[in-house]
C-alpha positions as CSV (number, residue, x, y, z in Angstrom):
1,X,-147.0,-29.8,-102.8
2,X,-144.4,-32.6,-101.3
3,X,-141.4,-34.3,-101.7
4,X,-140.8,-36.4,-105.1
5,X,-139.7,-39.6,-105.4
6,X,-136.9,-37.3,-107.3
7,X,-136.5,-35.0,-104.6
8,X,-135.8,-37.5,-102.0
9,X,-133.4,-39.2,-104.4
10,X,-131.5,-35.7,-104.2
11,X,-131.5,-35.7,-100.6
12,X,-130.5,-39.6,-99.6
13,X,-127.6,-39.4,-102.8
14,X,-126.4,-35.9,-101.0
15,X,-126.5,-37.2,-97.8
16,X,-125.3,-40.7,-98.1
17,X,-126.7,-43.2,-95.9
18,X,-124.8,-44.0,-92.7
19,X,-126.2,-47.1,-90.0
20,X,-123.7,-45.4,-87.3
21,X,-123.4,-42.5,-86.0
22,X,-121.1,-40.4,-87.2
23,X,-119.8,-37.1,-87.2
24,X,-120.2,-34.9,-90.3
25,X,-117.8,-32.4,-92.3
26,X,-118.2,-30.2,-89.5
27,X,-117.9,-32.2,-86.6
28,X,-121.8,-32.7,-85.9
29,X,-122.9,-36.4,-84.8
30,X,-125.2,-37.8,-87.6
31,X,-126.8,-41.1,-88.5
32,X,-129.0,-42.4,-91.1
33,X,-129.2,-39.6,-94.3
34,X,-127.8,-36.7,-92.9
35,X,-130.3,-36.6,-89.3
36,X,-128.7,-34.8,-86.3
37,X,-132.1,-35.4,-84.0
38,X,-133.9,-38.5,-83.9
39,X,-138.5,-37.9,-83.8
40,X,-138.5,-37.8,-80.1
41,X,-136.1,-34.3,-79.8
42,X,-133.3,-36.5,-79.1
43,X,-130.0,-35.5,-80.0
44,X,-127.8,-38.0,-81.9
45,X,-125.0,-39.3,-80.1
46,X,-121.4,-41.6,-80.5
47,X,-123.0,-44.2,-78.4
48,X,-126.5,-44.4,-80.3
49,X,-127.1,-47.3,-82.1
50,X,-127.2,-48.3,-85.7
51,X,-130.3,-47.8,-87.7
52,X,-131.4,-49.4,-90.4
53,X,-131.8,-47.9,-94.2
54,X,-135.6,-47.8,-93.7
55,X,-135.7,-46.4,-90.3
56,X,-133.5,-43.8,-91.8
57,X,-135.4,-43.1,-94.8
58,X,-138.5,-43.1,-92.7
59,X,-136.2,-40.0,-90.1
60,X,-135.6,-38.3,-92.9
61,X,-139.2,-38.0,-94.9
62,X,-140.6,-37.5,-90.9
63,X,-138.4,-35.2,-89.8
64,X,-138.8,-32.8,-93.0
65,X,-142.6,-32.7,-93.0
66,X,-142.2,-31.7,-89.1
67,X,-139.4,-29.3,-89.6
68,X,-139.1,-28.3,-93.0
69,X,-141.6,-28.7,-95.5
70,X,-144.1,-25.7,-93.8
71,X,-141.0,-22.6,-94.7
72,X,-141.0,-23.5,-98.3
73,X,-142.5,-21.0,-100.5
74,X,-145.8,-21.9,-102.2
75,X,-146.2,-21.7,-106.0
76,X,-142.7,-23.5,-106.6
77,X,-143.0,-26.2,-109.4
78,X,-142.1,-29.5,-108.0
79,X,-138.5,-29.4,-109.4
80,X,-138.2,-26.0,-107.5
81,X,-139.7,-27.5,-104.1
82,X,-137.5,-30.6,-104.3
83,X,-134.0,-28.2,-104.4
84,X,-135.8,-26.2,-101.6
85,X,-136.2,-29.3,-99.7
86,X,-132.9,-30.6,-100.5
87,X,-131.2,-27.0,-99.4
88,X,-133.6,-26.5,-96.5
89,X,-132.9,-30.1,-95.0
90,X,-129.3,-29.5,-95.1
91,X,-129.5,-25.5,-93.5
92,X,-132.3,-26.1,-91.8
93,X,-135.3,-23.8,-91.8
94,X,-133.8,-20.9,-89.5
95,X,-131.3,-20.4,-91.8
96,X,-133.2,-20.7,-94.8
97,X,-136.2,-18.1,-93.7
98,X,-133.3,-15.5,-93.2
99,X,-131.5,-15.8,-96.4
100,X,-131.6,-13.4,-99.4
101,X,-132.2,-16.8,-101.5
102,X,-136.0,-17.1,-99.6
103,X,-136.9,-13.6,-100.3
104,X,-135.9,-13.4,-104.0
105,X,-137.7,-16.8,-104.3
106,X,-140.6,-14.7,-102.7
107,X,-140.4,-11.8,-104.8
108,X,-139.8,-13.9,-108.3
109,X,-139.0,-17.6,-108.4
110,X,-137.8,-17.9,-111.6
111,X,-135.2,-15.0,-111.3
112,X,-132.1,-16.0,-112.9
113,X,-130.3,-14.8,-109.8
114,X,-131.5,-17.2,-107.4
115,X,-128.4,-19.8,-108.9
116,X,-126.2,-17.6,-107.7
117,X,-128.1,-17.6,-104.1
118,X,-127.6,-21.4,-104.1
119,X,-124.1,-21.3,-104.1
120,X,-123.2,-19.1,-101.5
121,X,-124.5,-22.1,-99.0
122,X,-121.2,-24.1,-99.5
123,X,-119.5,-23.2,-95.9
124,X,-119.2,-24.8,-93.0
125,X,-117.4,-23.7,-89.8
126,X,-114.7,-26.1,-88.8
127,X,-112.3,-24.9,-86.2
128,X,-114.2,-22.1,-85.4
129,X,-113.8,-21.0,-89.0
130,X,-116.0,-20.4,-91.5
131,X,-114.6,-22.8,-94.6
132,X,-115.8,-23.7,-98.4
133,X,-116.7,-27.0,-98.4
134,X,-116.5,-29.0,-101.5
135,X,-119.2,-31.4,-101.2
136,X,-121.2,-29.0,-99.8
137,X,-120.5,-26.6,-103.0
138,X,-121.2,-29.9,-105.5
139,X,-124.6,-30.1,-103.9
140,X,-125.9,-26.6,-104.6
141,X,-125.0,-26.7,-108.2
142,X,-127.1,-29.6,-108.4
143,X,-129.9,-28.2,-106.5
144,X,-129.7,-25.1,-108.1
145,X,-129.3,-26.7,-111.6
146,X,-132.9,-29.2,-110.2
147,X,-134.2,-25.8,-109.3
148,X,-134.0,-24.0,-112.8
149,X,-134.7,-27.7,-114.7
150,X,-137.7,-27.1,-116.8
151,X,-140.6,-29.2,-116.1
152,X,-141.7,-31.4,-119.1
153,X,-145.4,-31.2,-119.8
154,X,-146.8,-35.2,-120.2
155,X,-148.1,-36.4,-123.6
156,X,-145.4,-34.2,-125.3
157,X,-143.0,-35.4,-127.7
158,X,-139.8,-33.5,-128.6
């Protein structure tokens, strides 16, 4: 399975498209849709330049098939891998192969509990303090809300 057109929708509306480098909610230099390393390993920097909104769609679709895409689960529906990939592109794979949210995915991936999973990835350590963050607590509800969406089967009316 890959990323949907819907799935990367998720990810470049979460992660808003910046030319600059900036730094994020937690201080982190950032440029394009959320990308903290550029292809080559390469840290991104204050003094890097601008990129454009192609280059950083093309950063972000790269550097989630090279870092990402391999630690989700299979047998997801698409609507499950595409909040995966959303959540895992923000956490990053460390993160996400440690969390009680991978192994319950493992053990049953349409437990009702895994919503609740989602949310507690809303913190981010500012200060050297671990703090809610509110856009990051708006994004997991709408991954975990992609996550449980049911898939409609084609030809179907309702």
């Amino acid at each position: 399975m890959q990323l949907s057109e819907k799935g990367l929708a998720e990810i470049k509306s979460s992660e808003a498209f910046k030319a600059r480098p900036y730094q994020d909610s937690v201080g982190i230099w950032t440029i394009g849709y959320g990308s903290t390393f550029y292809l080559d390993g390469k840290r991104v920097s204050k003094s890097d330049p601008p990129i454009t909104e192609k280059q950083a769609e093309l950063l972000l679709l790269e550097v989630f098939k090279k870092n990402y895409a391999g630690h989700i689960p299979d047998g997801l529906n698409q609507h499950q891998y595409d909040a995966i990939a959303s959540l895992i592109y923000n956490i990053g794979s460390r993160n996400f192969n440690l969390s009680t949210l991978k192994k319950k995915i493992l053990l049953n991936p349409n437990d009702l509990s895994i919503k609740a999973e989602f949310l507690k990835w809303n913190k981010g350590t500012k200060s050297g303090k671990l703090v809610v963050i509110d856009g990051l607590t708006n994004r997991r509800k709408r991954e975990a809300d992609l996550y449980f969406m049911p898939i409609k089967e084609e030809g179907l009316s309702n």
